[in-house]
C-alpha positions as CSV (number, residue, x, y, z in Angstrom):
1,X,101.0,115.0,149.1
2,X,97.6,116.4,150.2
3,X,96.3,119.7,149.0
4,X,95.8,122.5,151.3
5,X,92.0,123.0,152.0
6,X,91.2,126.0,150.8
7,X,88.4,128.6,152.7
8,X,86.0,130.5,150.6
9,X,83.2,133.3,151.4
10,X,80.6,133.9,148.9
11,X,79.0,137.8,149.7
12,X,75.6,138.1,147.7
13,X,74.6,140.9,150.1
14,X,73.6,144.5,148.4
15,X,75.1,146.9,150.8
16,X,72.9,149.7,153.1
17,X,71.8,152.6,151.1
18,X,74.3,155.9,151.6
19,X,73.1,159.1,153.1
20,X,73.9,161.7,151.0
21,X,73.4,165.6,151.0
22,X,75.3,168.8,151.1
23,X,78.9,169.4,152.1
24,X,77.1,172.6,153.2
25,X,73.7,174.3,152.2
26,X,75.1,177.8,151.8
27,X,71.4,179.3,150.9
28,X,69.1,181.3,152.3
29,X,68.3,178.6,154.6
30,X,70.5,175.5,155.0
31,X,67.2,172.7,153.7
32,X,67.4,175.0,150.1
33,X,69.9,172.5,148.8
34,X,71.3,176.2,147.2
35,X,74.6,176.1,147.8
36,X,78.1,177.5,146.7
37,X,79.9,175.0,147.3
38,X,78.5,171.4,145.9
39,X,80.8,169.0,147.8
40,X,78.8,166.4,148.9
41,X,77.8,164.9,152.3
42,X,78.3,161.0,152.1
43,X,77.3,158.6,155.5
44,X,77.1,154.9,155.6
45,X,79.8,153.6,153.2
46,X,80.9,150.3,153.8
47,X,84.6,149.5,155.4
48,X,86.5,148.5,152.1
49,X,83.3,149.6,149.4
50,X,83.9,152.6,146.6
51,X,82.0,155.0,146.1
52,X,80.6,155.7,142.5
53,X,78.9,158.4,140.7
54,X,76.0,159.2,138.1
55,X,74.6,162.2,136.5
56,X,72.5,160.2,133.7
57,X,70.1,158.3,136.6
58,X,71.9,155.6,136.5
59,X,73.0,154.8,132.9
60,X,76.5,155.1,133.6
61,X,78.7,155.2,136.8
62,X,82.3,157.3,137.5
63,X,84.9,157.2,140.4
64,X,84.1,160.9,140.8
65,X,81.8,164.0,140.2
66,X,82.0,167.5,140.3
67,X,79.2,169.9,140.3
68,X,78.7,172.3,137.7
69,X,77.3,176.1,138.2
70,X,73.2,175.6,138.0
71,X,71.4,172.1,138.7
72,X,73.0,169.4,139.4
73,X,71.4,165.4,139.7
74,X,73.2,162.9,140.8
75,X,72.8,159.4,142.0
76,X,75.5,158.3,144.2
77,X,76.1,154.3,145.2
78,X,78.7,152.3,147.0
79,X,80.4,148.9,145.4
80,X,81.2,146.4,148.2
81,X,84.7,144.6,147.9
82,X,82.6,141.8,146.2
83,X,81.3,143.9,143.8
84,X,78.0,144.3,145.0
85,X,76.3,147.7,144.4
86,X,73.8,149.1,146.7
């Protein structure tokens, strides 16, 4: 018997950059990135990507982050379903 052809799709492409900023910039003014509350603000993820975090600029990644009291870096990329990261 003949095999059943079998489709394929090869993605090599990095996805967009994300937006990301304040849940809410509850300083004096709301461009102080001050804030009580340091949920963050995330805009151009990818249907079907994850979201991944890093407070070491890039060393290492996470499947979450939560702000501490005082500064707080973090880098924050998606990971398409191909396993590309932006």
């Amino acid at each position: 018997p003949a095999s059943t052809p079998l489709t394929t799709v090869v993605d090599t492409t990095v996805p967009d950059t994300l937006k990301v900023g304040l849940e809410q910039d509850t300083g004096r003014s709301d461009t102080d990135l001050i804030t009580q509350d340091g949920q963050l603000h995330i805009e151009g993820q990818e249907s079907g990507s994850t979201l991944e975090y890093s407070i070491d600029n890039g060393k290492t990644w996470t499947n979450s982050f939560v702000p501490k009291a005082g500064e707080n870096t973090v880098s924050v990329r998606q990971v398409d379903a191909a396993g590309n990261p932006s």
